[in-house]
C-alpha positions as CSV (number, residue, x, y, z in Angstrom):
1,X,3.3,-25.1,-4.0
2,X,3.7,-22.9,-0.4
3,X,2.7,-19.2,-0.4
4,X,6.3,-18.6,0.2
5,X,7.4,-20.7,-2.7
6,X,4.7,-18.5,-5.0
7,X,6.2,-15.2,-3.1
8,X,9.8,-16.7,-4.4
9,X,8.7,-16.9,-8.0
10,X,7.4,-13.7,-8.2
11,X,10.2,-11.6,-6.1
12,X,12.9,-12.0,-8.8
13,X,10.7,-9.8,-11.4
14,X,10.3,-6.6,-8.6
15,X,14.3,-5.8,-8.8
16,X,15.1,-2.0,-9.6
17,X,18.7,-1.4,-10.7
18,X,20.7,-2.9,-7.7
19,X,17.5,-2.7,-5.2
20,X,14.7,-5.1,-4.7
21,X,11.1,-4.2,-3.3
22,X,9.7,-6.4,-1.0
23,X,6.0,-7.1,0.3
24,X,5.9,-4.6,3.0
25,X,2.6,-6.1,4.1
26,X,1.5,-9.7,5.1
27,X,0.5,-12.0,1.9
28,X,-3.0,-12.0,4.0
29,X,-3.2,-8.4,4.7
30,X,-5.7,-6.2,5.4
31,X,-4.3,-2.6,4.3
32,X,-6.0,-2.8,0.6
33,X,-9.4,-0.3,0.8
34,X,-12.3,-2.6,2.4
35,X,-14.0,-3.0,-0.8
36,X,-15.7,-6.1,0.9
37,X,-19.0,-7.5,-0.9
38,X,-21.8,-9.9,-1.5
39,X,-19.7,-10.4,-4.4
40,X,-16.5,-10.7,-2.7
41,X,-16.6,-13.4,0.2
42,X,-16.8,-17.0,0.1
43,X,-15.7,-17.9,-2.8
44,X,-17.6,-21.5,-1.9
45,X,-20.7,-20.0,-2.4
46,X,-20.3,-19.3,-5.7
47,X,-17.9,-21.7,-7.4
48,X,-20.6,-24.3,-7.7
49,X,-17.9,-26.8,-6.5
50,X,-14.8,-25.9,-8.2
51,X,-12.5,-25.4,-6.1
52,X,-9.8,-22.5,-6.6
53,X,-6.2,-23.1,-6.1
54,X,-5.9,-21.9,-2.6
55,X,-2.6,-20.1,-3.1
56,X,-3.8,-18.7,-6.4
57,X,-6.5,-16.8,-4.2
58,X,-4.0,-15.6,-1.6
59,X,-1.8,-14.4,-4.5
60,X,-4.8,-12.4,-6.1
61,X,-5.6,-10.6,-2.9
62,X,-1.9,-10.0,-2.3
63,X,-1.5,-8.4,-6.2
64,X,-4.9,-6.3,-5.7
65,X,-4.0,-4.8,-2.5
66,X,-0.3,-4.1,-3.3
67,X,-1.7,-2.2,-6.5
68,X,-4.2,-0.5,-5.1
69,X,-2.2,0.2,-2.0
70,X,0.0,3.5,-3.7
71,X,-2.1,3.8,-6.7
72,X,1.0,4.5,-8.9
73,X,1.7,3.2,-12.4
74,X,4.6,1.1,-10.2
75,X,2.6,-0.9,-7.5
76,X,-0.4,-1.2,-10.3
77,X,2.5,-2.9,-13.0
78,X,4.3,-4.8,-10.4
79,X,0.5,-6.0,-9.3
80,X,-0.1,-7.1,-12.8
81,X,3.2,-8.9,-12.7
82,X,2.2,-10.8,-9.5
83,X,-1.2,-11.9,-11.4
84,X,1.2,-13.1,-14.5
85,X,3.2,-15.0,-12.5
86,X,0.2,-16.8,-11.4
87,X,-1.4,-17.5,-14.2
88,X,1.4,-19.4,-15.7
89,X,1.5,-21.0,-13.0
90,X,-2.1,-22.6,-13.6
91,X,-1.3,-25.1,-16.0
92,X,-4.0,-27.8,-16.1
93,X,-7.4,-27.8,-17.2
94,X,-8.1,-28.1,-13.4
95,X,-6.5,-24.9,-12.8
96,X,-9.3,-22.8,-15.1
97,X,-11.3,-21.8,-12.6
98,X,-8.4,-20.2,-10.7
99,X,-7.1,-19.2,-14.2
100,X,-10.8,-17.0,-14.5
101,X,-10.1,-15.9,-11.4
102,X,-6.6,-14.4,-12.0
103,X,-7.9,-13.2,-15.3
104,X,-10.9,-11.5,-13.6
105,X,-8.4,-9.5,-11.3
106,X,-5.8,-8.5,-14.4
107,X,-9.1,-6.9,-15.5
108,X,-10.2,-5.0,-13.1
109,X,-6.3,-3.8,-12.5
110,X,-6.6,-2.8,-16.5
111,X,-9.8,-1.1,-15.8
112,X,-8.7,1.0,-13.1
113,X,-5.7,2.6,-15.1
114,X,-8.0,3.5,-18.1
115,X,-7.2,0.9,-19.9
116,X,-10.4,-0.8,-21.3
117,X,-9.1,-2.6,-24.3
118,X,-7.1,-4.9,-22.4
119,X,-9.5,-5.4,-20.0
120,X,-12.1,-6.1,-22.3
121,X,-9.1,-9.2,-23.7
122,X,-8.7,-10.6,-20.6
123,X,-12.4,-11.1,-19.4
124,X,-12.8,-12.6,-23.5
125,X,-10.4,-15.2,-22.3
126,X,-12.5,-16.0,-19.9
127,X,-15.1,-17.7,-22.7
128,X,-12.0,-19.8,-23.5
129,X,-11.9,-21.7,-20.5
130,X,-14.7,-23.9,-21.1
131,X,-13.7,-25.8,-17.6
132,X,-14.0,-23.1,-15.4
133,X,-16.6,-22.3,-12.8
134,X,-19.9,-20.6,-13.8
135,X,-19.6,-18.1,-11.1
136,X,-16.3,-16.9,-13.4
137,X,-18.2,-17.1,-16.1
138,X,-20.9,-14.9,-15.3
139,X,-18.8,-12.7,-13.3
140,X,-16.4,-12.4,-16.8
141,X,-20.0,-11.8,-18.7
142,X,-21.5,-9.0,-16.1
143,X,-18.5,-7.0,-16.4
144,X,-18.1,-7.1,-19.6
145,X,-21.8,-5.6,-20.3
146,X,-20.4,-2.9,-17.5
147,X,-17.3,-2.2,-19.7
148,X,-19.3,-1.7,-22.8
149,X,-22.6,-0.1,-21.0
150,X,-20.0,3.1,-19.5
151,X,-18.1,3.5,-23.0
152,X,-21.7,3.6,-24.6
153,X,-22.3,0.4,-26.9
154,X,-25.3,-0.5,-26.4
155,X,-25.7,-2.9,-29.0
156,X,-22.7,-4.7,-28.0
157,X,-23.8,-4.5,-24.0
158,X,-27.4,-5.9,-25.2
159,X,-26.0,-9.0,-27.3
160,X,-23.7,-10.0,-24.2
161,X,-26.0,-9.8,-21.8
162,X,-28.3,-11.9,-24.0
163,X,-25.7,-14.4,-24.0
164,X,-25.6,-14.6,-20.6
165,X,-29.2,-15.0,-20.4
166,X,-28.0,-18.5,-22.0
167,X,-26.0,-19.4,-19.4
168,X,-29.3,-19.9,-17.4
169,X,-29.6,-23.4,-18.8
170,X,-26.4,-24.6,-17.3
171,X,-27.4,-23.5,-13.3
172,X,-28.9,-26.0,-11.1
173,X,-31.1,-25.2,-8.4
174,X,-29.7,-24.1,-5.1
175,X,-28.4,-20.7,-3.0
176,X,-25.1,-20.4,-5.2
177,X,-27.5,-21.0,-8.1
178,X,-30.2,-18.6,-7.3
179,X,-27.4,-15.7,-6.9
180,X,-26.0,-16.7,-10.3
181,X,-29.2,-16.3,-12.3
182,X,-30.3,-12.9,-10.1
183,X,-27.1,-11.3,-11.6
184,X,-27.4,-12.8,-14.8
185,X,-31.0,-11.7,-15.2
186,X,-30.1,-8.2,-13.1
187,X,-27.5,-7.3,-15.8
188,X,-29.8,-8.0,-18.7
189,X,-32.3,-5.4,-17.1
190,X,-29.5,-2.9,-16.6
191,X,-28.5,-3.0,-20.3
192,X,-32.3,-2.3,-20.8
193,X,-32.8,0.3,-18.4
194,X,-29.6,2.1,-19.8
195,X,-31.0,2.6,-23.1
196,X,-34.7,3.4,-21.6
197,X,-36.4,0.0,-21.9
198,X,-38.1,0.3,-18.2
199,X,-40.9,-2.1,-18.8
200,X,-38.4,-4.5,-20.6
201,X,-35.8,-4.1,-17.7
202,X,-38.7,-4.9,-14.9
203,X,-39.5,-8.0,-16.5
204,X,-35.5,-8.9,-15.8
205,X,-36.5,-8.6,-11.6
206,X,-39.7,-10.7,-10.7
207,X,-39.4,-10.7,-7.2
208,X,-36.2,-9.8,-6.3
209,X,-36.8,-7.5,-3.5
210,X,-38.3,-10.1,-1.7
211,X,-35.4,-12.7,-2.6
212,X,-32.1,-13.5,-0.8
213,X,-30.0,-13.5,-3.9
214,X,-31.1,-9.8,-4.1
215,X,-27.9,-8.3,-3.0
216,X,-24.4,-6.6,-4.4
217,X,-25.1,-5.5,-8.2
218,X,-28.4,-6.9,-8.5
219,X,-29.7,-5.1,-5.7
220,X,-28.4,-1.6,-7.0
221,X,-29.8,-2.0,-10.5
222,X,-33.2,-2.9,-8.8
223,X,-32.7,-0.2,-6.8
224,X,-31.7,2.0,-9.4
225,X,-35.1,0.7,-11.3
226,X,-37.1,1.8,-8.4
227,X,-36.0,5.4,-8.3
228,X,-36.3,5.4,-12.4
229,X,-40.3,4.9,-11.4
230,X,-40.6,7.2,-8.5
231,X,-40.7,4.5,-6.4
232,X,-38.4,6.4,-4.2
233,X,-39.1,5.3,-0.6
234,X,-38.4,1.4,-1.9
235,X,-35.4,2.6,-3.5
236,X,-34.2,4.4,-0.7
237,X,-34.6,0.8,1.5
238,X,-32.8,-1.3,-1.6
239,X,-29.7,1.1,-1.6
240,X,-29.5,1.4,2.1
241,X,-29.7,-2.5,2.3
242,X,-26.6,-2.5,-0.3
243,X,-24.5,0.0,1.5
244,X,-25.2,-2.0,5.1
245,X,-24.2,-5.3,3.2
246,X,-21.5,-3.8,1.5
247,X,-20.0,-1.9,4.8
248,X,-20.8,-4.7,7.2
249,X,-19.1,-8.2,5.4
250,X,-15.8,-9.4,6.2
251,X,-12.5,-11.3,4.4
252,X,-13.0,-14.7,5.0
253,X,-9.7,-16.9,4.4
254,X,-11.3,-18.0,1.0
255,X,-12.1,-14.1,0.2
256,X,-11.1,-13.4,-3.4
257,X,-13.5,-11.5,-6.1
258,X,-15.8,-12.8,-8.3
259,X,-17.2,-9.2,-9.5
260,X,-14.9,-7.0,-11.9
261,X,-14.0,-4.0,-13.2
262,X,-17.1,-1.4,-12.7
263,X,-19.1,-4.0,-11.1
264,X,-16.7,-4.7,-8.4
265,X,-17.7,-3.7,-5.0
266,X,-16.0,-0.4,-4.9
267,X,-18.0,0.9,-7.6
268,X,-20.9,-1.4,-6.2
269,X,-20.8,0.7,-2.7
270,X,-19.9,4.5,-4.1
271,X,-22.9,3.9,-6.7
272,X,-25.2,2.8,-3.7
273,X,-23.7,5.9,-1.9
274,X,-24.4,8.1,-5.0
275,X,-27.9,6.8,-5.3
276,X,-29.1,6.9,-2.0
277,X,-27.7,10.7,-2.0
278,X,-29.7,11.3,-5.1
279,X,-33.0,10.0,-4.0
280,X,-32.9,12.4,-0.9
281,X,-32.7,15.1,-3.2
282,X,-35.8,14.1,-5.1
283,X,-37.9,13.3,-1.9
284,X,-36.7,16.9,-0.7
285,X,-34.3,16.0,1.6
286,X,-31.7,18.3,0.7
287,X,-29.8,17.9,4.2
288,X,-29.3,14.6,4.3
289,X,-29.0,14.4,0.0
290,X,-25.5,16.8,0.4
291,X,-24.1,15.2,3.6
292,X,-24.3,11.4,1.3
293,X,-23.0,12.9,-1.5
294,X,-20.4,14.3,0.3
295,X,-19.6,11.2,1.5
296,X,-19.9,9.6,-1.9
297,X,-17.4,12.0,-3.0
298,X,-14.9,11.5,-0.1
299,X,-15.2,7.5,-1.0
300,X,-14.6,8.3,-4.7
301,X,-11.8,10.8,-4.2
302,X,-10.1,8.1,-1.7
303,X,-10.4,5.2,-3.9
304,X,-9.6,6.8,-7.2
305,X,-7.8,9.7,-6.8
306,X,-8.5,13.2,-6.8
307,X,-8.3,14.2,-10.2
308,X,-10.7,10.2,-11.9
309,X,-13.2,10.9,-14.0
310,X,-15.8,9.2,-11.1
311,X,-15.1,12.1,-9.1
312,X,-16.6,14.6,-11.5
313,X,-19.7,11.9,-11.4
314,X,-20.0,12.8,-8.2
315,X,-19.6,16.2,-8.7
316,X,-22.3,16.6,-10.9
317,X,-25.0,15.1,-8.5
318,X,-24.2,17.6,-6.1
319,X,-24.7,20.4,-8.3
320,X,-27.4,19.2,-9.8
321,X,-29.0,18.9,-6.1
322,X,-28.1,22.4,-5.0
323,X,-30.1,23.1,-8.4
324,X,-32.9,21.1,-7.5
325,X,-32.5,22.6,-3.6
326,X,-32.2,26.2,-4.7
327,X,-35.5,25.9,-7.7
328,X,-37.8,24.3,-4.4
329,X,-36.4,26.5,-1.9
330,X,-36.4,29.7,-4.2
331,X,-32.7,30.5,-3.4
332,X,-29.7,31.2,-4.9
333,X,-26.5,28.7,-5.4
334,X,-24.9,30.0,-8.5
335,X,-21.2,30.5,-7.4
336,X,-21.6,26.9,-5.5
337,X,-22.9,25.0,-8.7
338,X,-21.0,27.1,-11.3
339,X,-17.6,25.9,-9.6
340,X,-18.9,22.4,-9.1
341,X,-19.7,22.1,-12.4
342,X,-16.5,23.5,-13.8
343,X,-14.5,21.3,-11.7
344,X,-17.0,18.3,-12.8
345,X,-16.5,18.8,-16.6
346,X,-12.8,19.3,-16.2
347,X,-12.2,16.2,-14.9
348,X,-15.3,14.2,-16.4
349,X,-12.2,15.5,-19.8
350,X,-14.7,17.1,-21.7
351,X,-14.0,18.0,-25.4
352,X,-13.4,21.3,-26.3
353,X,-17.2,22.7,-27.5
354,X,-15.3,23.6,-30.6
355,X,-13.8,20.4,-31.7
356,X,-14.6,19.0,-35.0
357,X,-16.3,15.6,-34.5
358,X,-17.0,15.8,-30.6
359,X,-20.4,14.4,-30.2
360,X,-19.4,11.0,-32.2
361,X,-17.5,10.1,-28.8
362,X,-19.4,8.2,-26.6
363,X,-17.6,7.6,-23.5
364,X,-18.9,9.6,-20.6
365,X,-21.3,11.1,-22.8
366,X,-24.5,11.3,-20.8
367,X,-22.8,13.0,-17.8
368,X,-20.7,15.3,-19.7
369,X,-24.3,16.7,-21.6
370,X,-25.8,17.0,-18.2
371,X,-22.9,18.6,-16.4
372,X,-22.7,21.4,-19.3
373,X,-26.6,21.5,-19.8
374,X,-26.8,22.6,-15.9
375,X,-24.0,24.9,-16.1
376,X,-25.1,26.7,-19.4
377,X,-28.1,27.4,-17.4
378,X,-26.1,28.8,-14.5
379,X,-24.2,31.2,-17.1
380,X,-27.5,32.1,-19.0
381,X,-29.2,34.0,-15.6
382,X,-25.1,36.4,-16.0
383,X,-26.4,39.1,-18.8
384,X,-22.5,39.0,-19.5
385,X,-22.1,35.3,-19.9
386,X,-25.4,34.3,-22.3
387,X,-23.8,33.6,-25.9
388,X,-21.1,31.2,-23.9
389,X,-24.1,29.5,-22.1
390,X,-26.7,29.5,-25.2
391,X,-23.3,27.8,-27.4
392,X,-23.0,25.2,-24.3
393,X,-26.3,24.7,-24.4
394,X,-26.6,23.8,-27.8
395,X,-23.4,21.7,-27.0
396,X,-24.9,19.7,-24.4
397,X,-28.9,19.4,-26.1
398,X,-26.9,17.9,-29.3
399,X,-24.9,15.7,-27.8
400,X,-27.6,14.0,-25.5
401,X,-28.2,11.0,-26.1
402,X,-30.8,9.6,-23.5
403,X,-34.0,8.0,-25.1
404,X,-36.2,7.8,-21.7
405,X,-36.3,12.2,-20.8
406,X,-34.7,14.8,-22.7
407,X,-32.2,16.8,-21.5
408,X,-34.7,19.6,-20.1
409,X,-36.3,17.1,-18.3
410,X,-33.2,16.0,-16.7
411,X,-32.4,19.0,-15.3
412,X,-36.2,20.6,-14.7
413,X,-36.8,18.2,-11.6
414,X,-39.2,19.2,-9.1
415,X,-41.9,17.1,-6.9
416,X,-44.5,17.3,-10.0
417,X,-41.9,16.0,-12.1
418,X,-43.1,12.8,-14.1
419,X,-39.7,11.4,-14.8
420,X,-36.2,11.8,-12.7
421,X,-32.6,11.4,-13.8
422,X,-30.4,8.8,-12.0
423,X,-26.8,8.8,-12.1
424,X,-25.5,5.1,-12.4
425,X,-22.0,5.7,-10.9
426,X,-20.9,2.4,-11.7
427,X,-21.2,2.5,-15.4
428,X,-21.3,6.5,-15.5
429,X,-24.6,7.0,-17.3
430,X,-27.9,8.5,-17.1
431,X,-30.8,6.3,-16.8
């Protein structure tokens, strides 16, 4: 089956009344954001010698760049019918590793419009597939633990990953191999470190700064583990490494991910970004902390829009630094972190402080505490404004959830501080 033939099957499905839209780009083009990865090239590398249906591969990248390309409900639908289309066209048991593949993409297409549930389905039907790769496989199993880490079950992130920690058995020894175990141990620790388990989560990285397979998402959480010990300098290094690795890599004709939903390499690199911006700010360097967060939020705001729930992520790290700035530098940034906290909880869609039942939601939940913890402080310095910031306080102190440092703690950070906050961007907690 020819590329064309494929682009044939699939053009039929794309007509509008009397008009039809056609590819405006080439099948092999370059316009889709340059989300490029560890996790992303060479396909051969990871496969473990399965090898993909080559214009299964050209028809993923084709359906994620088209989507991604307007960011409408249109080009993200009509990329979701591409990835239908070829799907059913993967009809023997040779085919499941491209199947994973295509299933893997659908996810991450799901993911990005909000819509978890599905996603959540089609990386399941992944574990049906008994034929495909391991490098799906594991992929299908690290997001999965992502999906469930960001809308806050725990329990469920913790028994996944230890069921990928199963999957250990089946790897033989080699590069492709080494990789494979790094992520599945990496995502074990991170499902530790979200709930505050940073003895249990170190245990899940022996080594693996010193270790070529320590790249992508298992060098972030490793990262992520260092600046959760004041280890910031070394954390500093590990996300610099990430952003370099993620910013430097190129398609390769067998390009196609093997990373999904919020561990793809988008959220990969604006997490690094976010990180590095963040560990700046707690080694004092506020300068170079706001100019990385800026540019954190420019990468967020260009890859999800303007008004995503990541962007008010963002948003809260850069108020919580011109706290932080303002508390060492004894100076004032009220009007700057009142407004970036507004805007921050606005789009991070808070509930209402008066709505019955809102702390048993668990989505966003450690950010949204945070983000209305630091602005209730802002509000209780105005004499005019307390009782709104002592009833958002009480808000945000209830609905914390964070077993490692308390809610004070997260926002009384100063260079004797024994613990620090981090923002995981990818999975939108606080570790």
């Amino acid at each position: 089956m020819t590329i064309r033939a494929a682009i044939r099957n699939f053009k039929s499905a794309w007509r509008v009344g009397e008009h039809v839209i056609y590819p405006r780009t080439p099948l092999l083009s370059t316009s889709s954001p340059p989300f490029k990865s560890l996790h992303v090239a060479h396909v051969r590398d990871v496969i473990d010698g399965s090898k993909p249906n080559p214009v299964a591969v050209q028809m993923i990248n084709y359906a994620l760049s088209h989507a991604r390309s307007q960011k409408s409900d249109e080009s993200y639908a009509q990329g979701l019918l591409i990835l239908e289309q070829c799907l059913s066209s993967q009809t023997s048991d040779a085919d499941e590793t491209s199947k994973g593949m295509v299933l893997l993409a659908m996810s991450s297409l799901l993911f990005e419009r909000g819509n978890f549930d599905d996603a959540t389905e089609k990386l399941k039907r992944i574990g049906e597939l008994p034929n495909s790769a391991l490098g799906v496989q594991v992929a299908a199993m690290e997001a999965l633990v992502g999906l469930n880490l960001e809308m806050g079950l725990d329990d469920t992130s913790s028994r996944l990953a230890d069921r990928g920690l199963q999957l250990l058995d089946s790897i033989d020894k080699g590069h492709a191999s080494d990789v494979l175990g790094a992520r599945i141990k990496a995502i074990k620790g991170l499902a530790e470190l979200a709930v505050g388990n940073v003895d249990s989560a170190e245990s899940f990285f022996p080594g693996v700064g010193t270790e070529k397979c320590c790249a992508g998402n298992v060098a972030l959480s490793y990262g992520e583990l260092l600046h959760v010990t004041r280890k910031f300098e070394l954390a500093k290094e590990i996300y610099q490494e990430v952003i370099q690795g993620l910013s430097s890599s190129k398609d390769s004709e067998d390009a196609c991910p093997l990373a999904a939903c919020n561990m793809s390499p988008e959220h990969v690199l604006s997490a690094a970004t976010c990180g590095l911006g963040q560990v700046e700010a707690h080694l004092g360097n506020f300068a170079d902390a706001e100019e990385i967060l800026t540019q954190a939020l420019t990468k967020t705001e260009e890859n999800f829009g303007l008004h995503h729930p990541r962007v008010g992520v963002i948003l809260t790290c850069i108020a919580l630094m011109f706290r932080q700035k303002s508390t060492m530098e004894h100076s004032s940034a009220l009007l700057v972190q009142e407004g970036l906290y507004r805007r921050a909880i606005e789009l991070l869609k808070a509930p209402p402080l008066d709505t019955e039942g809102a702390q048993t939601w668990t989505m966003r939940r450690d950010i949204i505490a945070l983000a209305r913890g630091g602005y209730a402080e802002v509000l209780n310095v105005q004499q005019n404004r307390k009782d709104e910031g002592e009833r958002m306080k009480k808000w945000a102190e209830g609905a914390w959830r964070n077993r490692r440092l308390s809610l004070a703690e997260a926002l009384e950070v100063s260079e004797t501080s024994n613990k620090v906050p981090v923002v995981d961007a990818r999975i939108i907690r606080v570790l």
